[in-house]
Phi, psi and omega in degrees: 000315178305327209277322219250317189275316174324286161356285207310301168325298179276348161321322158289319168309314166283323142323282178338301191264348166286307178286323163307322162308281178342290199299343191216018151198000174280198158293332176273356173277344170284147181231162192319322190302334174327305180279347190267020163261348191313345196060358176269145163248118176277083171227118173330310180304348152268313172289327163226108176208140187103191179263135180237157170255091160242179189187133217221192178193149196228130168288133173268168165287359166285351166076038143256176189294122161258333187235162160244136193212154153233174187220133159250108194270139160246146192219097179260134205227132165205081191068251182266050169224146177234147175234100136338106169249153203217106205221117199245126173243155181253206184238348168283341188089020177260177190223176210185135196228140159208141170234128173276143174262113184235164192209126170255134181283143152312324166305356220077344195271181194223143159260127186222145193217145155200174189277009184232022162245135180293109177086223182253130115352124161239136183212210210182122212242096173214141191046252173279002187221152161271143136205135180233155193229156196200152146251124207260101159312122153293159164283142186299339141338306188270348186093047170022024177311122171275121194246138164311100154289145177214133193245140139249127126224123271201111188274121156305180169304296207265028158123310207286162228230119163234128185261118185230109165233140181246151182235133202244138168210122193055048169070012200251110170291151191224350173206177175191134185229130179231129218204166169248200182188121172179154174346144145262136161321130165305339160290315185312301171293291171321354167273325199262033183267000000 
């Protein structure tokens, strides 16, 4: 019976410390205000405007690659409201389309709407960084799961975007993407013509 209330303990002791991490040191404890003394400014509206190039890799939950992707985005600015269009080849030959409705508060937050997303998107634009948090439909292929999103992105030095999202089901990470971002070269755009 001691052998059994031991277990229980420590089986709570690690619930315990699993969560406080999650909550206060992991990647979901971070927040915009973390970033908003940096002195750089990351505004979308700069930053991804145009033809962007990106290109990535998706983690499964054992935290190897399951997927490779590349991705081509065009992002139209018409003051705080934007349409992101977004078109992803996979290293398997499927494709994949999304287009964001994105919208900026004077404050920074961001409103973000697409059709393989539930409701709104909310996110928060500070110093060097983005975050956007969403819920995400798989496709009914993937099984059509709604996943907790939480989006980073991080403005480099030299421009470039680098993009970390973990997709969460019942608080259990199940993915994890990790991509860049930046202009397209004009050779580039002219291959994918």
């Amino acid at each position: 019976m001691d052998g059994l209330i031991y277990a229980l303990i420590g089986a709570g002791v690690i619930i315990a410390l699993n969560w406080a991490w999650t909550r206060y040191a992991g990647f979901l404890a971070q927040a915009p205000e973390d970033y908003a003394e940096d002195g750089t400014v990351f505004d979308i509206r700069t930053h991804l405007n145009g033809p962007i190039i990106c290109e990535g890799v998706i983690y499964g939950p054992t935290g190897r690659v399951s997927s490779r992707f590349v991705g081509e985005f065009d992002c139209r600015w018409d003051g705080n409201r934007g349409v992101m269009d977004e078109h992803f080849r996979y290293c398997d030959g499927s494709e994949q389309a999304r287009k964001w409705d994105l919208t900026i508060g004077n404050d920074g937050r961001i409103r973000a709407l697409a059709d393989d997303v539930e409701g709104e998107g909310t996110g928060q634009q500070a110093g060097n960084a983005v975050q956007l948090k969403y819920r995400f439909i798989l496709p009914e292929k993937s099984g059509g799961h709604v996943l907790d999103t939480v989006d980073w992105m991080y403005l480099a030095p030299n421009g470039t975007i680098v993009n970390r999202s973990q997709f969460r089901k019942y608080g259990v990470k199940v993915a994890e993407l990790v991509a860049t971002m930046r202009p397209a070269p004009a050779a580039e755009l002219k291959e994918a013509a």
